[in-house]
N, C-alpha and C positions, 0 to 999 in steps of 0.2 A: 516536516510532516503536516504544517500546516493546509498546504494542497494534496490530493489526493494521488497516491502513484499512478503512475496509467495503467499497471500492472491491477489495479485494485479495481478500474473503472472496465477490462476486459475481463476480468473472472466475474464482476458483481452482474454487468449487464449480459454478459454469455450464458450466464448460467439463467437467469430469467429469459435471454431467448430460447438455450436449449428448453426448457419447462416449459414453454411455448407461452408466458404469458405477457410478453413483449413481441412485436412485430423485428424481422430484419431492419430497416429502415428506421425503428426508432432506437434499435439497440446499436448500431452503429452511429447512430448521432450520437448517443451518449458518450460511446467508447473515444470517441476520436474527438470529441469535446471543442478546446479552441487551437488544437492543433489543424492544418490543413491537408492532412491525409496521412491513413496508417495503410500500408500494405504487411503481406505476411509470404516469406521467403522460404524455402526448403519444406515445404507442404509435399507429403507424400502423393504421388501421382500428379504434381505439378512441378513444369521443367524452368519456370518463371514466377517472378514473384507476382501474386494476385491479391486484390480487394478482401475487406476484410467481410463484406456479406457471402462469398463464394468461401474463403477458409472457413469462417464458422458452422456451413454447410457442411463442407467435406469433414470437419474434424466429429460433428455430428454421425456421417456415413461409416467413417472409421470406429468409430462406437464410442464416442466421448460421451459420456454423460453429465459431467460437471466439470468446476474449474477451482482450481486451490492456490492462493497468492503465496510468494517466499519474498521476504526483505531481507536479505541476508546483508551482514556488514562483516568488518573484518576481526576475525575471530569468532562469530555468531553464526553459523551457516542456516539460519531463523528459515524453516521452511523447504528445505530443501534435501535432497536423498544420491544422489550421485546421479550419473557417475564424474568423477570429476573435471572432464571437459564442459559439462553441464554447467556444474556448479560453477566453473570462474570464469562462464561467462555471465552467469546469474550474478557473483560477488560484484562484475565491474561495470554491471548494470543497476547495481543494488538493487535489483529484484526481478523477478519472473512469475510466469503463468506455468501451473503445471497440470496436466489433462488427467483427469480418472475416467479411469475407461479403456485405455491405449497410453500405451510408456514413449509419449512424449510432451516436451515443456516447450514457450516459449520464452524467447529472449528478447526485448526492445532495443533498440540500436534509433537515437535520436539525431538528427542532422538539421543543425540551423541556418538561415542564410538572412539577411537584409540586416538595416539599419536597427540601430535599438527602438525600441515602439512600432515596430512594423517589421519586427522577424518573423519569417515562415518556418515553421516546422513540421518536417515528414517524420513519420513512425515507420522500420522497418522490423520487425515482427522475425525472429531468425528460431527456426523450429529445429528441434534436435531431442535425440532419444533421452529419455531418462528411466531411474531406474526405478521398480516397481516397487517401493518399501516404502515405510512409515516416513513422515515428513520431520524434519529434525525441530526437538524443542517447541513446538508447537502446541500452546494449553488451549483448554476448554474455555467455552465462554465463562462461566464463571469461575477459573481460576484467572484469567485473565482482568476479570471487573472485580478481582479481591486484590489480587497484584496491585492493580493500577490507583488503586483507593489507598494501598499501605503505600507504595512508592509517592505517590504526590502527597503526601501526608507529612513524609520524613523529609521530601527533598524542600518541602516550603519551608520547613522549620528551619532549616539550614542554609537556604537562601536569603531568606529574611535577616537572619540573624548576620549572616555577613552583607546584607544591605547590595543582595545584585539580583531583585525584581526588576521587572521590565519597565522601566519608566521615561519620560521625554517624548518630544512629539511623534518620533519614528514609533515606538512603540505602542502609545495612543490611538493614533492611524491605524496600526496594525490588529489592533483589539475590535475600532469601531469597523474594520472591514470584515473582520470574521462574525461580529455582531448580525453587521447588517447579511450578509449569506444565509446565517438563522432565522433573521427573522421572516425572510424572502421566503423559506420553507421548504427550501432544495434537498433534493431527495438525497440523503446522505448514503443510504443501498439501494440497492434496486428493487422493483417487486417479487416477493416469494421470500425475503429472509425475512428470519424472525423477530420479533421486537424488541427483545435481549439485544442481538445484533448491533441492532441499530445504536442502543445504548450504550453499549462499550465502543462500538467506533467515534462517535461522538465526543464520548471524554478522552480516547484517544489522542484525538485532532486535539480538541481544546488544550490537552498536554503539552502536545505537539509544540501549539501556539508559545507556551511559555517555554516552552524550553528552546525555541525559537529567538525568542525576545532574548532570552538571558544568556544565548550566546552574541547574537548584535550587539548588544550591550560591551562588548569587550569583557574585560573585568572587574565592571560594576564599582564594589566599593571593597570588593577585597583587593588589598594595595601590598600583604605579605604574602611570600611564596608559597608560606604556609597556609594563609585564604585563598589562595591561588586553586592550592591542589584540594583543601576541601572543597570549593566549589564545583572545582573538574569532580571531584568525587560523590557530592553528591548527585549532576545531574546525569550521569552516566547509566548508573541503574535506571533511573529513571525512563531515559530514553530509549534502552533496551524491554524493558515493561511497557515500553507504548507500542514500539513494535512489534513486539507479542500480540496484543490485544489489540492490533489494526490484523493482523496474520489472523487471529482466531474470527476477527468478527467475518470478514471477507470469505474464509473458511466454512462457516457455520454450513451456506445454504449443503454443500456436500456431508458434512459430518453428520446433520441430520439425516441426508437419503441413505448412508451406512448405517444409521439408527436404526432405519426403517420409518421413522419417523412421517417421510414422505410414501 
């Protein structure tokens, strides 16, 4: 969790293009980031796969108005509504884009080539119907920054106490590089969501971060079977409560315009 899905970087910047308050060209900079090209496949009234400034056109024509992330994992289906060809391709992608507006989702499909430090990576974007219902498990922004505040609450006290915090140089590194991102002041959503928003995806990620470390870490300093499965047991909710509230915050710009809000 500590980097951002792609799935998350295509609904946050889409949705401030669809609002027109980002250009074509700068929202697909953002989306396609430091991968080297995202195309998008099975686009209704397209017989080939196209650029992703022309789909976000057309998905616009077809009457999208917003866009809604799903992390789904296994047993979790976080975000998602059927039908279930959808949904496992969504599961084995751990995530997708899903269009309000018109009952269809996106699915990423990533392909890597070259040496390590210098692999190229294309985005293939695979569009398929979905079904027009409530999005599964899905909380509001603030149940999700109440969640997230009681889950890292309980899961520190329990990692602590079995001694498998993130620590050593890997993890160090790990902390000064998500630091330094911060301080940089990189736009953690795009423009148009709300400041809430921003707030819960941020402790989100910084979740993320730990519960990142303290899987690297192997098994820390729980050495019995039984520290074993507490710690599996603590950071489990945990990381289901981060995906939540990465889902709601990503969410929000839509949930508002249902509001009325907008």
């Amino acid at each position: 969790m500590l980097s951002e899905p792609r799935s998350g970087r295509l609904a946050a910047w889409g949705n401030a293009l669809l609002a027109g308050l980002v250009s074509p060209d700068d929202a697909v900079l953002e989306i396609v980031g430091d991968d080297a090209v995202h195309r998008v496949e099975g686009l209704p009234g397209e017989s080939a796969p196209v650029g992703l400034t022309l789909a976000l056109g057309r998905l616009r024509a077809l009457g999208v108005s917003g866009l809604r992330v799903a992390l789904p994992a296994p047993g979790h289906p976080l975000g998602l509504s059927g039908p279930p060809e959808f949904n496992a391709r969504a599961m084995d992608a751990e995530e997708a884009v899903i269009c309000h507006g018109a009952a269809l989702g996106l699915v990423p499909e990533v392909y890597e080539a070259g040496p390590e430090g210098d692999v190229h990576v294309e985005v293939v974007w695979h569009v398929l119907p979905v079904r027009e219902a409530p999005p599964a498990d899905v909380p509001s922004l603030g149940e999700a920054e109440r969640e997230l505040a009681e889950a890292l609450r309980d899961a520190t006290e329990v990692l602590s106490r079995l001694d498998v915090a993130g620590s050593g140089p890997v993890a160090e590194a790990a902390i000064d590089a998500y630091r330094a991102r911060a301080e940089r002041g990189r736009e953690v959503l795009a423009p148009g969501y709300p400041p809430r928003a921003v707030r819960v995806l941020e402790l989100a990620q910084r979740v993320g971060l730990l519960i990142s470390l303290a899987y690297a870490n192997g098994h820390g300093g729980a050495v019995s079977s039984a520290e074993m499965g507490a710690r599996a047991e603590a950071l489990r909710p945990v990381e289901r409560v981060a995906r939540r509230a990465q889902v709601a915050s990503y969410n929000a710009y839509v949930e508002e315009r249902e509001r009325g809000v907008r």
